[in-house]
C-alpha positions in Angstrom: -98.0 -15.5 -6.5 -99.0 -12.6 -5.1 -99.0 -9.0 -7.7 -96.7 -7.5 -5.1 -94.1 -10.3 -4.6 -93.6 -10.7 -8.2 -93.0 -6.6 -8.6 -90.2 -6.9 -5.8 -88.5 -10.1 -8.1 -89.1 -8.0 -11.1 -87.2 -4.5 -9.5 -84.5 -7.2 -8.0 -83.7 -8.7 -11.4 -84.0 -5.1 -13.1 -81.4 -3.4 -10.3 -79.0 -6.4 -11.7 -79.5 -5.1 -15.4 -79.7 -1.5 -15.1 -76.0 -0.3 -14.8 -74.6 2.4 -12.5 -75.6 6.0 -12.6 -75.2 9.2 -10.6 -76.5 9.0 -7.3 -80.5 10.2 -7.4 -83.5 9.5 -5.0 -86.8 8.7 -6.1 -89.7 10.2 -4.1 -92.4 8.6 -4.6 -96.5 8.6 -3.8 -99.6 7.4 -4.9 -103.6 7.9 -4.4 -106.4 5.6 -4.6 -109.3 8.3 -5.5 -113.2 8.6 -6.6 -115.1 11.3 -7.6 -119.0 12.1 -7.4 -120.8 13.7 -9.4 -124.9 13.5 -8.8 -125.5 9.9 -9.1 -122.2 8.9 -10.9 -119.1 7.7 -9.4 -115.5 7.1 -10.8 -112.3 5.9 -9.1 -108.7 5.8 -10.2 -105.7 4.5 -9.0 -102.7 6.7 -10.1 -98.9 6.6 -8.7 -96.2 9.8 -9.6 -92.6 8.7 -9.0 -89.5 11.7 -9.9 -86.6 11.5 -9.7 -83.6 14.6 -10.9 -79.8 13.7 -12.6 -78.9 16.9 -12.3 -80.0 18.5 -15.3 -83.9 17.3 -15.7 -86.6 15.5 -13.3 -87.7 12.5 -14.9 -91.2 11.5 -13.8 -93.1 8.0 -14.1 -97.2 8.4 -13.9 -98.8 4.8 -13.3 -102.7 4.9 -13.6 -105.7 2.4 -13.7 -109.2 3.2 -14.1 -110.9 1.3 -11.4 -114.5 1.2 -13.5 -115.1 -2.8 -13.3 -112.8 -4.1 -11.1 -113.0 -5.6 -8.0 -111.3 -2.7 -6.0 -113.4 -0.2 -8.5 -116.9 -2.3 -7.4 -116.0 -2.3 -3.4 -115.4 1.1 -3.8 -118.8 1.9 -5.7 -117.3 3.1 -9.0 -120.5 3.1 -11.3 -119.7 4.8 -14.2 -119.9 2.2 -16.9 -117.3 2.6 -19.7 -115.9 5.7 -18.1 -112.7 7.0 -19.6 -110.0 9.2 -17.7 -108.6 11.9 -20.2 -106.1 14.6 -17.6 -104.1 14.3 -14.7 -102.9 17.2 -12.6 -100.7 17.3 -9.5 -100.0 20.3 -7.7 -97.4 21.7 -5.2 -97.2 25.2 -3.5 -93.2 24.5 -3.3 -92.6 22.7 -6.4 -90.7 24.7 -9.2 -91.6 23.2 -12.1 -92.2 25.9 -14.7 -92.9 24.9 -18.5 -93.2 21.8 -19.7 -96.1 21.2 -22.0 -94.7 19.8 -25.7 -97.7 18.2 -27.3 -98.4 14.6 -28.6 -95.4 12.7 -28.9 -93.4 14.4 -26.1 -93.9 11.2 -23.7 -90.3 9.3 -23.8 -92.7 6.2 -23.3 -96.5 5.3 -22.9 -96.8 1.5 -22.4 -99.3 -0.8 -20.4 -102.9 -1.7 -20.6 -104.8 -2.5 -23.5 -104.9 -0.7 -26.2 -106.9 0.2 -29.1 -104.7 2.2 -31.1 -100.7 3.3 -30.8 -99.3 5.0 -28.0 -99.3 7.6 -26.5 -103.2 7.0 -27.1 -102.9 11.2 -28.0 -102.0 11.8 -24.4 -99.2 14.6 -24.0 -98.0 16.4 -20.8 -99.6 20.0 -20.9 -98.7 23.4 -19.5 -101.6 24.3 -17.1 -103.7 27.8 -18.0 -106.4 29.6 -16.0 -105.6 31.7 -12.6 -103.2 29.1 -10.6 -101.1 29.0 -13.9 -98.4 30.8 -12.3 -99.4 30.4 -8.2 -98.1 27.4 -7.7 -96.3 24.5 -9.5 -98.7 22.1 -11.7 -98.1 19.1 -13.5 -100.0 18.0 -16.2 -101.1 15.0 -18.2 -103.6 15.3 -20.9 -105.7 13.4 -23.2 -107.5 16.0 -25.1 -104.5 17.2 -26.8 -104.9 13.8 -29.0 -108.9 14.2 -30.1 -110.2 13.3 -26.5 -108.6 9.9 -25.9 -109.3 8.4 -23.0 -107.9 5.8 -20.9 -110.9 3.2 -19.2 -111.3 0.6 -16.8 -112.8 -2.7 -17.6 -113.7 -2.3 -21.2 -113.3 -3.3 -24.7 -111.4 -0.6 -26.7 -112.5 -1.1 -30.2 -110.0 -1.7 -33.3 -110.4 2.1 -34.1 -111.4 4.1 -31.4 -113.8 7.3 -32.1 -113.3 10.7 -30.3 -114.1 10.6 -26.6 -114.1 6.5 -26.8 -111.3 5.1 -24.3 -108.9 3.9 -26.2 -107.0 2.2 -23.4 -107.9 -0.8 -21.0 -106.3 -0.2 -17.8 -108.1 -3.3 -16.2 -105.5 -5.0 -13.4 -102.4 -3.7 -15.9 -101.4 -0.2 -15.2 -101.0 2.6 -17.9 -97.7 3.9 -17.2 -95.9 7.0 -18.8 -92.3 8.6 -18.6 -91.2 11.9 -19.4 -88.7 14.6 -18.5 -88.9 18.5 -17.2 -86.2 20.6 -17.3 -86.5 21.6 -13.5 -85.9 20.6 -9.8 -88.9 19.4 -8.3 -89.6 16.0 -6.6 -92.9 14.0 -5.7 -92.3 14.6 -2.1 -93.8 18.6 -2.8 -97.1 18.0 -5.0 -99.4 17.3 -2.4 -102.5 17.3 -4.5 -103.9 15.8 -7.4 -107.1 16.2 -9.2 -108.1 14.1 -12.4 -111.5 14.4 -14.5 -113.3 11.3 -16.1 -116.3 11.2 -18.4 -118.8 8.4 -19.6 -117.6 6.6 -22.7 -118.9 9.0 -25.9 -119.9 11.9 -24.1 -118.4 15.3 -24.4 -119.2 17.2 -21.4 -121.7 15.1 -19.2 -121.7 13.0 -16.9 -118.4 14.5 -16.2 -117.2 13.6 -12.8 -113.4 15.9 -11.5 -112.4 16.2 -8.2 -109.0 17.3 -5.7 -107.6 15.5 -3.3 -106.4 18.8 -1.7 -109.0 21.7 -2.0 -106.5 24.7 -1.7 -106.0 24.1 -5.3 -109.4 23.2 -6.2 -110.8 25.8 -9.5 -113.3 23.6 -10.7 -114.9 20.5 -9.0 -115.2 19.1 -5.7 -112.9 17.3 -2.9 -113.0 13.7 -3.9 -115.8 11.5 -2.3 -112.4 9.2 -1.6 -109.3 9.6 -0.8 -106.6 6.9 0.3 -103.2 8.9 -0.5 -99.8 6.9 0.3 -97.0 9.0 2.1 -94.1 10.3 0.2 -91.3 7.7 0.2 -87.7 8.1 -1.0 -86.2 5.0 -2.6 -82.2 5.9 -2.8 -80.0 4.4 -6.0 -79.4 2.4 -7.4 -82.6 0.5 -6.8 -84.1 3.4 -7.1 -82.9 3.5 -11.2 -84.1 0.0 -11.5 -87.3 0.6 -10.2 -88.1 4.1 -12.1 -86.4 2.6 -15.2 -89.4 0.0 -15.4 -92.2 1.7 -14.3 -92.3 -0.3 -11.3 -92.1 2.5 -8.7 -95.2 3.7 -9.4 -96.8 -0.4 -10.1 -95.6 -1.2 -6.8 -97.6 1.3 -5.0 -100.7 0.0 -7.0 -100.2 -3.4 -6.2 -99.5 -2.5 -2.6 -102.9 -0.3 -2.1 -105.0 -2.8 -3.8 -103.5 -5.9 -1.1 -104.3 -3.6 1.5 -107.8 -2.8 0.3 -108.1 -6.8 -0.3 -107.2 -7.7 2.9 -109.5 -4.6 4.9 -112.5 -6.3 2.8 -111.5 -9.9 4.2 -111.8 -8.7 7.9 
């Protein structure tokens, strides 16, 4: 059975289980990217799905590391072991404000492989430097947890070491939830720029790049970039969906079909 047929049965059954809330759309979007740095290259899938109740936008982040699978190999990923340790997603209209909490502030970190409890020392982050207060930023990050990283294709030993991934995101997604206490939706961060590094290093080879370069600071404009349009999913599906993380799977297993079926022409 095909990944994506069995996600549609899965939201189905879930939107029979999940009981009736207020009325809230879920925007939706997702990127297939790589980044190049010199003579290493490392690609990620990652999917962003918000949705707002009124009082706080709760926000579902799916990601794989594409280092070692087939999608990762057609696309030329050869960073062996690499490990993805922040997220960002930006939006010139998006209001989001303050939200960083430290470790523990995920409501839930679930997926992959792991080597050790979630939430692996990920965290969501407030973003400093010059753009801190330009435009809106979101921001997931590894570091705040002793540099833990979340890989491809790999075996995550029993006790991960600092800058060792200490997730296997190989065909299962990593997904994590949380809340802000603002108004925003997917549908306004038009960018995204992640950073990955080779299993133990600290600094190099370090590969980050955007997918939009108006927000670019440090690093390049991805070497590829697939992004998804925004879609709005209305409730109570939409519930159903965010509730299981499958918002943002669907949109994985949808790119990686499509990529399937371009390499089959």
């Amino acid at each position: 059975m095909r990944l994506s047929t069995r996600l549609v049965q899965g939201a189905l059954v879930a939107a029979l289980l999940v009981p009736a809330v207020a009325k809230a759309d879920v925007y939706s979007r997702s990127w297939t990217v790589c980044g190049t740095s010199g003579s290493f290259k490392s690609c990620h899938s990652v999917s962003l799905a918000t949705f707002w109740d009124g009082s706080n936008t709760h926000v579902t982040v799916s990601v794989m590391n594409l280092n070692g699978s087939t999608l990762g190999n057609t696309l030329g990923d050869n960073m062996p072991t690499s490990g993805l340790f922040f997220l960002r997603f930006y939006g010139q209209s998006a209001n989001i404000g303050t939200h960083g909490g430290g470790v523990g502030d995920l409501t839930t970190a679930t997926g992959g492989s792991s080597g050790t409890a979630a939430p692996w020392g990920w965290s969501t982050a407030n973003n400093t430097g010059a753009d801190a207060n330009t435009y809106g930023v979101l921001k997931l990050d590894g570091n705040t947890g002793g540099a833990r990283r979340i890989g491809g294709c790999v075996t995550i030993p029993a006790s991960p070491a600092t800058n060792t991934p200490v997730v296997a995101s190989c065909g299962t997604a990593v997904v994590m939830t949380f809340s802000v206490g603002a108004n925003f939706n997917a549908g306004q961060l038009d960018g995204m720029n992640f950073q990955a590094r080779a299993n133990g290093s600290g600094g190099t080879p370090n590969v980050q790049c955007y997918t939009n370069q108006n927000y670019a600071t440090a690093g390049g404009a991805c070497s590829y970039d697939n992004a998804s349009p925004v879609t709005v999913t209305p409730e109570p599906m939409s519930i159903a969906l965010l509730s299981t993380g499958l918002i943002g799977l669907t949109g994985v297993g949808l790119r990686r079909r499509k990529k399937n079926n371009e390499i089959g022409e």
